[in-house]
N, C-alpha and C positions, 0 to 999 in steps of 0.2 A: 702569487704563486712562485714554488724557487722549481729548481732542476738539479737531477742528480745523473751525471753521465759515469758508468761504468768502464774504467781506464784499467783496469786488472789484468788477472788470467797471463798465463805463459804462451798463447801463441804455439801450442805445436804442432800447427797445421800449417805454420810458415816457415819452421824449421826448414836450413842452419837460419836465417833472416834475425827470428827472433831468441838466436841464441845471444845476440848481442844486442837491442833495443827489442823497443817497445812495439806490441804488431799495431797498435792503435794510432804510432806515430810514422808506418809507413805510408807511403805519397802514392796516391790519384790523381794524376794528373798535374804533381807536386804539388800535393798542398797534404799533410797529412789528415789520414780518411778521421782522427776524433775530430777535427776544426771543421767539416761539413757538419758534426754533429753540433758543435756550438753555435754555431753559424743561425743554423735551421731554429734553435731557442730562441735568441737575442732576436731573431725575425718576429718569432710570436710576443716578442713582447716581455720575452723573462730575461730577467739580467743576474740574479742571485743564484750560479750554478756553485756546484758539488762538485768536485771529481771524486772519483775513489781508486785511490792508486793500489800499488805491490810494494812489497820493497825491494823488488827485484827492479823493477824497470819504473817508482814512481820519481827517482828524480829526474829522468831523463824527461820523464813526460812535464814534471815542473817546469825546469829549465827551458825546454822547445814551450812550450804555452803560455807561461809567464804568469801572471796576477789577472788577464783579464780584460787592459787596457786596450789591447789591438782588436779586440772584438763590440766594443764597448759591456762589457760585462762585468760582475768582480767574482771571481774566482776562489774557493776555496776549495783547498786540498785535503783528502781523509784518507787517514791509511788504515789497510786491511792489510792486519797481518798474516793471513792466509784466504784463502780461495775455498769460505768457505758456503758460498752460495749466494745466490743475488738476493734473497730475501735478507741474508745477513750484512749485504752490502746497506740497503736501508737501515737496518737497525743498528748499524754503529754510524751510522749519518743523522740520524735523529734529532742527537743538537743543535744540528745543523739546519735540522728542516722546522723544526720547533712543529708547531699547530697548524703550519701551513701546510694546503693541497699543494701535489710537487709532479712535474715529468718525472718518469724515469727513463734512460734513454743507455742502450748498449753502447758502446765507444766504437765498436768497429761494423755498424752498421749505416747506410747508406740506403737512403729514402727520399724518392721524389714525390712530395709531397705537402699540400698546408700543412703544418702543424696548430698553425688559428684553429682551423675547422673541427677540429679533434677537442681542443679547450674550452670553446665554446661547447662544444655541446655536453660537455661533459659538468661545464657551471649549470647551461641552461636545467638539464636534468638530474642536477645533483645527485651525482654518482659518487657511491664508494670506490668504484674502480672503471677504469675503463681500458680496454687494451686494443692495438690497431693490429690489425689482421692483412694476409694477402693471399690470395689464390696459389696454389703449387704445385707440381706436377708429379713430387715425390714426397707427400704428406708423412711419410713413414721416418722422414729423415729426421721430422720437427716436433716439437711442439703444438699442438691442434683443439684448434674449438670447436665445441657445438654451440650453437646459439639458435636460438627460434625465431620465427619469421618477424619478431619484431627487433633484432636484434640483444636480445637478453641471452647473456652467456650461461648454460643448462651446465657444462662441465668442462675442463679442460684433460688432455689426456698427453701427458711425455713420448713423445715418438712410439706410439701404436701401431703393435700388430695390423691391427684392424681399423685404421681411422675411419673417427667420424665424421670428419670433414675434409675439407683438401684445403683449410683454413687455415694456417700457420700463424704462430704469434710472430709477429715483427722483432718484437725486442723494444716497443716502444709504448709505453705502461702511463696514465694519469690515475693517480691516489689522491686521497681525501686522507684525511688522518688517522681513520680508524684503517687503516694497513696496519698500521702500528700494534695494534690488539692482538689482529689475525696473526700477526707472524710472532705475535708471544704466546701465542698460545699452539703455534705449532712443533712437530719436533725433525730433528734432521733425517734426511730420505736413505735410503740403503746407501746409497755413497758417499752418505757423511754430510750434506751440506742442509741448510733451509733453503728450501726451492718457491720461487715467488709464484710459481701455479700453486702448488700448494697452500699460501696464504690467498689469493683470490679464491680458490675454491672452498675454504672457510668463510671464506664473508658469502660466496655464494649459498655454502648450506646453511648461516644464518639468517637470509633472508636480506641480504644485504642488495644494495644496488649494482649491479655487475654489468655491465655493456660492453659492445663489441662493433668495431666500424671497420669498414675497408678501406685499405688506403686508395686512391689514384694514382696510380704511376709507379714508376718502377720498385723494388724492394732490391737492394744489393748486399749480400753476409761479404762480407772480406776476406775468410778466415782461413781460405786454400789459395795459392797459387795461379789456378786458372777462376776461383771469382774475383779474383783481383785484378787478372786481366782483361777481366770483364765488367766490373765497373770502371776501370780504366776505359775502357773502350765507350763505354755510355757516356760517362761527364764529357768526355771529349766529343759523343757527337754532342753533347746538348748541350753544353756551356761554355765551350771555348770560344774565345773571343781573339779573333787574328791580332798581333801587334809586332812591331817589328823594333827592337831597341838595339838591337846589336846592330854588327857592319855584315854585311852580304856585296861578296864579292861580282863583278859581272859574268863571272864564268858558271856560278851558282842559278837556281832555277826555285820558285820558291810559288808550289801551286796548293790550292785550297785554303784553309784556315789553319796557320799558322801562325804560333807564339811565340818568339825568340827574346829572350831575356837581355841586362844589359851587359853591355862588355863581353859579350858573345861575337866570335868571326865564323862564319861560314866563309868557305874557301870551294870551291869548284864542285860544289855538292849540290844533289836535288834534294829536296825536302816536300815529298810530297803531305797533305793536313788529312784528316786531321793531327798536329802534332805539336807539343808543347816542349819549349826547349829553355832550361833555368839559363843564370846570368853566370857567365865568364866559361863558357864551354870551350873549346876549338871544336869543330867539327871541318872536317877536309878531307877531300875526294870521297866522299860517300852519299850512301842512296840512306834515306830517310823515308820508310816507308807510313800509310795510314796508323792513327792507335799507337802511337810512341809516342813515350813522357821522359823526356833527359834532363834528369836536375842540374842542378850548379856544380860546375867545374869541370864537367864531362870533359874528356879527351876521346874524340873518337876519327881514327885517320885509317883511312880505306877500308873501309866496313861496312857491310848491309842491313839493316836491323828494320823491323817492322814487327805491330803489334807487341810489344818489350816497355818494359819500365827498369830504367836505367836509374840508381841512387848515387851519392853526392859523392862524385871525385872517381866516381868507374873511367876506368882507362881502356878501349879496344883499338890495336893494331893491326892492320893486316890481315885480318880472318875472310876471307874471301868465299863464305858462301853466306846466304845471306842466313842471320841469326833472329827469330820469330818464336812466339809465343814464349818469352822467356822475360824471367826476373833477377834483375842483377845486380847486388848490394853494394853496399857503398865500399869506396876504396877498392873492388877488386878490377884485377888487370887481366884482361887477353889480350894475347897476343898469338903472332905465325908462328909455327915451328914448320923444321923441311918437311912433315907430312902429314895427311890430311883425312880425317873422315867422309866420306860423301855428307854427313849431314850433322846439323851441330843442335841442340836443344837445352838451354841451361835454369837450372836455378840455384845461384852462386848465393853465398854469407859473404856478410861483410869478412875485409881483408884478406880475402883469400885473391891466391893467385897460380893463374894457369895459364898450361901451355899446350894449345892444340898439336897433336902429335897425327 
């Protein structure tokens, strides 16, 4: 079995962010959210992954990902030259996938969950298709199945008026090779693209083998600002692992699970966990609140920040209220100015820089 993970798409739900990278290669918890998606394959057991880049953002995604080797997997890259739907991301990967049944896997989703459990059943009952589902409380936003009490998918519906389920597709798809038929024989949808419900929903109306299973455990889309501060907020309760490699001074205070990278000083700061902090930051005189992720290089000197995902090389000075529920790109700087808001709320692009007034 190979895997085809979904690295595309403009991101403009995380604009400025992904006016300058890739939204697939921003950090949860520092680790960029596609690498939880490779991660999660090579656990099942697959090593022959896809990417499917842009040519907007696929070298950057090459470069940060490499060949394959740090994951133990081998890596190959396919470029789509336009966005022009997921069923078309398959069919220009095909050489790639040759005869073989494959994952299909969105790049900027986030899933706790076996992925074994799904594989197997999907050999055991030799399915055409198989798609993982999740319970949701606003089915009208998504994607939606109906399936019958024994799990057989009856239809899928594009964010419905009227859902028929509260079933959301995940984003996380197992094909057999006859996908490949269904999506040539289909045609693109009012906005131009081949939509991969609509290739399953052909093999459904031919009779095909369709199933549908629910995942256990959490389902996270990336794709806005605050569900990114919210799968940040999940990995970190569930898999952060406390480590201390940097130098922490005695005047510093260092409570719960906490991560501090190497060559990282803390200087007279609390650091309450959960909290992951990259290698070579300064951090001095400041409060380190719960759900904050500081990559590498941080410079952060008297500053309060909690719940925030801080990128590679942000610099904050002197901001004296505390700064929450924000996303702040790489390279930008705050700092004081002589005057002040009562209250500060950011979501900064990389190299920008500002000055609280």
């Amino acid at each position: 079995m190979k895997a085809i993970i979904l690295s595309g798409g403009k991101g403009t739900r995380l604009r400025p962010l992904t006016y300058t990278g890739a939204k697939q290669l921003v950090p949860v918890a520092n680790k960029p959210i596609l690498w939880y998606g490779i991660e999660d394959i090579v656990a099942a057991g697959i090593t022959e992954i896809g990417i499917i880049i842009s040519p907007e953002t696929g070298g950057e995604v090459q470069a940060k990902t490499g060949n394959g080797d740090r994951f133990g997997a081998n890596i190959t890259y396919i470029l789509q030259e336009e966005p022009a739907g997921l069923a078309h991301a398959v069919k220009i990967a095909q050489p790639f996938l040759g005869d073989s049944p494959f994952v299909m896997y969105l790049g900027d989703n986030l899933v706790q969950s076996d992925l074994n459990l799904f594989i197997d059943a999907f050999k055991a009952r030799q399915l055409d298709a198989l798609t993982l589902l999740c319970e949701v409380p606003n089915p009208t936003a998504f994607g939606v199945a109906k399936i019958d009490d024994e799990g057989r998918v009856l239809a899928l519906v594009e964010k419905p008026k009227v859902p028929p389920s509260n079933l959301a597709l995940v984003g996380i798809y197992l094909f057999a090779p006859s996908i490949h038929e269904a999506i040539a024989h289909i045609q693109p949808s009012a906005r131009g693209e081949l939509e991969i419900t609509d290739a399953i929903q052909y093999l459904i109306d031919h009779q095909q083998k369709v199933e549908a299973r629910r995942i256990q455990g959490w389902w996270l889309d990336t794709g806005k600002k605050d569900d990114l501060l919210e799968a940040n907020r999940v990995i970190l309760d569930t898999c952060l692992q406390s480590s201390v490699n940097g130098e922490v001074d005695d005047k510093s205070q260092i409570i719960g699970r906490v991560s501090i990278g190497k060559q990282s000083k803390i200087i007279n700061s609390t650091i309450r966990g959960p909290v992951i902090i990259g290698d070579n930051c300064h951090i001095e005189n400041c409060f380190i609140g719960p759900y904050s992720s500081i990559a590498n290089e941080v410079s952060l000197i008297e500053a309060d920040i909690e719940h925030s995902v801080l990128l590679k090389g942000a610099s904050i000075t002197g901001i004296h209220h505390r700064i929450v529920d924000s996303l702040i790109g790489q390279r930008a700087q705050l700092k004081e100015a002589p005057q002040r808001p009562k209250a500060l709320r950011f979501m900064i692009g990389d190299d920008s820089k500002i000055e609280v007034m």
